[in-house]
C-alpha positions in Angstrom: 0.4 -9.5 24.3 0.3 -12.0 21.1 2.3 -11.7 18.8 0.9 -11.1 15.3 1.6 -13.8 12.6 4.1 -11.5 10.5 5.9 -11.0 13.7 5.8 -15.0 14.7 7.0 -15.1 10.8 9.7 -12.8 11.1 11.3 -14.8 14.5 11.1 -18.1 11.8 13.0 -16.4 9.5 15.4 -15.4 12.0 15.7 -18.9 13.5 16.3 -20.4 10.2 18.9 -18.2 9.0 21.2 -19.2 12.3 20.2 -22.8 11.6 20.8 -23.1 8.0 23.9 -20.9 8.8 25.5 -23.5 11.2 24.0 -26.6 8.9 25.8 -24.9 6.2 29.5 -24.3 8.0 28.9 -28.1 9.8 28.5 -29.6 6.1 24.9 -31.0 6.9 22.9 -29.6 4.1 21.3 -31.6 1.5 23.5 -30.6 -1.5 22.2 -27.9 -3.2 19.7 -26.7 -0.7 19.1 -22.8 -0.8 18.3 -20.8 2.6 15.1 -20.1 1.0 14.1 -23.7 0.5 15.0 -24.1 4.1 13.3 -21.2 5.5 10.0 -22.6 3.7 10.8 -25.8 4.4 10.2 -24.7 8.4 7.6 -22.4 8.2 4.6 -23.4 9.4 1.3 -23.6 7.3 -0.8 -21.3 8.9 2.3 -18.5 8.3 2.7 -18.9 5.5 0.9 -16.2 3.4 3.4 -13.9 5.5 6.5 -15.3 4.0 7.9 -14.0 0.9 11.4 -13.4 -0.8 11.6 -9.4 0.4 10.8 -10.4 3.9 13.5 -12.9 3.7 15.8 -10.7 2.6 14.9 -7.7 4.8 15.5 -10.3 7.8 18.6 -11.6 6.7 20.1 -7.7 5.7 19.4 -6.7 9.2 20.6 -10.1 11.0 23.8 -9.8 9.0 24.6 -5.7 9.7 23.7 -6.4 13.5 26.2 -9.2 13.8 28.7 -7.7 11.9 28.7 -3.9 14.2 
């Protein structure tokens, strides 16, 4: 089975939360740099109509409550 391209988005988003998470606590952002810069920074072009702020922040809501349980 194939994924669909909101899914594949939704695993970007996912990966790039952890990575801007442990960027962020090593000190190896660019100063200033949001995680929704970076998230759009990675995502690829043909994605990208998938990704928006609400997706972001329904991905992130439920990565932080299943880490913190």
């Amino acid at each position: 089975m194939t994924l669909t391209n909101r899914e594949k988005a939704i695993a970007i988003i996912s990966n790039g939360i952890t990575v801007y998470s442990l960027y962020q606590k090593r000190g190896e952002l660019p100063e200033n740099t949001t995680m929704y810069e970076f998230i759009l920074k990675i995502i690829p072009d043909n994605i990208r109509s998938e990704i928006n702020a609400d997706l972001i922040d329904e991905v992130f809501a439920f990565v932080s409550s299943a880490h913190s349980s």
